[in-house]
N, C-alpha and C positions, 0 to 999 in steps of 0.2 A: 619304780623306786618309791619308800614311803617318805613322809617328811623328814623322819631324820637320816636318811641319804642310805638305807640297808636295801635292800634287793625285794623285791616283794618274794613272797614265797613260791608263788604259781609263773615266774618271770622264768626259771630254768626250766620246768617244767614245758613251757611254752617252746623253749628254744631248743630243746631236746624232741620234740613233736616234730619241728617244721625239721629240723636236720635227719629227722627217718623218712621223714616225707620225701624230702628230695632225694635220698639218696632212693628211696622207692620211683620215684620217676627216672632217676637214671640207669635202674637197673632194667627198666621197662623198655627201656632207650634201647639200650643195651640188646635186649633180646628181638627186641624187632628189625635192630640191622642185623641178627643173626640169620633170623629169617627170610630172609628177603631170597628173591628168587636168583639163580644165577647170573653172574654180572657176566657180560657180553665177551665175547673169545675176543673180539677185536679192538687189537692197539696199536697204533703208529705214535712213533716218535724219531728223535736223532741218535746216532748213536756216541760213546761217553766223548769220544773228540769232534762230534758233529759234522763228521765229515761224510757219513753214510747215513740213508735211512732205514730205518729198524722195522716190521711190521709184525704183527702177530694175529694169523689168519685161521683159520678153523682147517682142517685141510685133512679127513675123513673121520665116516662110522662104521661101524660094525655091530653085530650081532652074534652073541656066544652065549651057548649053552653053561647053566652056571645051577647052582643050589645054595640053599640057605642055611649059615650056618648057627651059630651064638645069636639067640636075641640078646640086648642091652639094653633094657629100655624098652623105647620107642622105635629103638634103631635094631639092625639086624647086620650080621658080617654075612657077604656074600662070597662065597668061594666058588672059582681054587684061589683066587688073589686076597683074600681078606680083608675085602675094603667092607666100611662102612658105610651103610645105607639107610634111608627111610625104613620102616616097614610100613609102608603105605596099603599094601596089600594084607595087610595081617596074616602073611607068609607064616608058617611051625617050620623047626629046625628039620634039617631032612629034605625040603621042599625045592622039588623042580621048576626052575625058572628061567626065563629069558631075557640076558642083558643087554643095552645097547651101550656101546662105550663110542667113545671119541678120542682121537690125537690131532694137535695145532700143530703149525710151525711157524716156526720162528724166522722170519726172510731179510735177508741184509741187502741191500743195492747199493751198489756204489756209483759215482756220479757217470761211469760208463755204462749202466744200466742194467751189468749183469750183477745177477742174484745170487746165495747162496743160502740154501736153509738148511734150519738144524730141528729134526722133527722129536718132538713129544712122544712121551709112555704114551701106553693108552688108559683112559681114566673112564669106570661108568657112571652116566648121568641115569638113567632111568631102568626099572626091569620091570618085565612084564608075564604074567600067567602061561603066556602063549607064543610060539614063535610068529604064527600068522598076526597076533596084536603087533609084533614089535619091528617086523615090516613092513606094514600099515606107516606107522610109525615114522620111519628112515626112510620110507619111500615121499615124504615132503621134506625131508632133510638134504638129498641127493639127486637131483632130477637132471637129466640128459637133454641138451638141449642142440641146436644147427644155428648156427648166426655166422655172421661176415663179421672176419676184424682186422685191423688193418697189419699188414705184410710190411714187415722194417727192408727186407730187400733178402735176395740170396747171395749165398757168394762159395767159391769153390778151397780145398784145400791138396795138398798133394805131398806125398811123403815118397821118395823114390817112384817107383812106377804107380802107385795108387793115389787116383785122385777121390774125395770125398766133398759130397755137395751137400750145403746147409742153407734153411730158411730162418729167417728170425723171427717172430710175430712178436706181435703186440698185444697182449693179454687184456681184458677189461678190467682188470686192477690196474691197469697200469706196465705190472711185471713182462718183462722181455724173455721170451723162450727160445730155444735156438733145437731145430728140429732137423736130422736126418733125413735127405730125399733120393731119389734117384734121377736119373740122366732126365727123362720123359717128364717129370715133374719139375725141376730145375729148370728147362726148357718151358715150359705154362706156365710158369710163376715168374719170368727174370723179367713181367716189362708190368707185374700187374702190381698193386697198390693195396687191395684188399683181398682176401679168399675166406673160401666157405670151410667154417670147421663146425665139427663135433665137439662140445664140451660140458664139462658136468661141475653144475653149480653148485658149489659145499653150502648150504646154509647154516649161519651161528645160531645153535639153540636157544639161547637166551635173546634174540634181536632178529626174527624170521626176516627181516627186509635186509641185512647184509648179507651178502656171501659171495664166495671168493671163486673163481670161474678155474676150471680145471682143462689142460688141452689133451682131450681123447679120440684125435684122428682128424683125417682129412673127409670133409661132405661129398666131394667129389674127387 
């Protein structure tokens, strides 16, 4: 302000400065949460009446044969699905390449333990020059592992003359699986507490120390 109470002249000027400034820091803002790498596949919560819990787990990958179609930019449409992609590879239209994609699912438990999921499109996170790169790759995504986990008990069903016998386990998520057995197997499991299984661990690409255990057989 000068003394007789007008604006100084350089006062708008100044405050038209600091308002591109900031709106230049916020667009800075802006583009750096765009960047950010991807946020974690893994979500638990309640479900809308709270009476069930919700989880949201990684729950496979794969690898398909794809080619590059439209660059955009920086970015590239990868067919046959049309999704947009990085070009990180400085891929040319026309160009053979190898995707890896992933599907979640979506797991509801209700307070009797059993689950129901609803599984995910498949979406690609990364592609690669080479198919042997991009099983490199998914082969630290997917690994097969033997462990003991604990046996919730067996128990028999019977429909007319057919009877059907079922194990439960207890998954290291927590989730309860309910598995088809036979007479011989039903009989070495009805007094035991834990058994040996095969199972194959999904890891979430964005958070390598979570992942979600998968049951692929009996160890014995």
């Amino acid at each position: 302000m000068t003394r007789n109470g007008k604006k100084h002249p350089r006062s708008g000027h100044t405050f038209r400065l600091a308002a591109v400034l900031a709106l230049s820091m916020l667009a800075l803002l802006l583009l750096s949460a765009c960047s950010d790498n991807e946020q974690s596949v893994f979500h638990s919560g309640s479900s809308a009446d709270g009476q069930d819990m919700v989880s949201r787990v990684p729950w496979d990958y794969r690898i398909i044969e794809g080619s590059v179609g439209d660059l955009i930019g920086s970015d590239m449409t990868v067919l046959p699905d049309n999704e947009l992609m990085p070009n990180d590879g400085n891929y040319a239209t026309g160009d053979k390449i190898w995707v890896l994609q992933y599907m979640d699912a979506e797991m509801t438990t209700d307070s009797s333990q059993r689950s129901s999921v609803h599984l995910s499109s498949w979406s690609t996170i990364k592609t690669f020059k080479s198919q042997a790169e991009a099983k490199k790759d998914m082969a630290n995504l997917k690994i097969p592992v033997t462990t003991e986990i604990d046996l919730v008990g067996v128990y028999k069903t019977q429909y007319k003359d057919k009877t059907r016998n079922f194990a439960v386990l207890e998954l290291p998520s927590g989730n309860r699986i309910k598995q088809p057995i036979d007479d011989a197997r039903y009989k070495a499991l009805e007094k035991k507490k834990k058994v040996s299984v095969k199972l194959e661990e999904i890891h979430d690409f964005a958070d390598y120390d979570s992942a979600y255990a998968k049951f692929r057989g009996w160890a014995s």
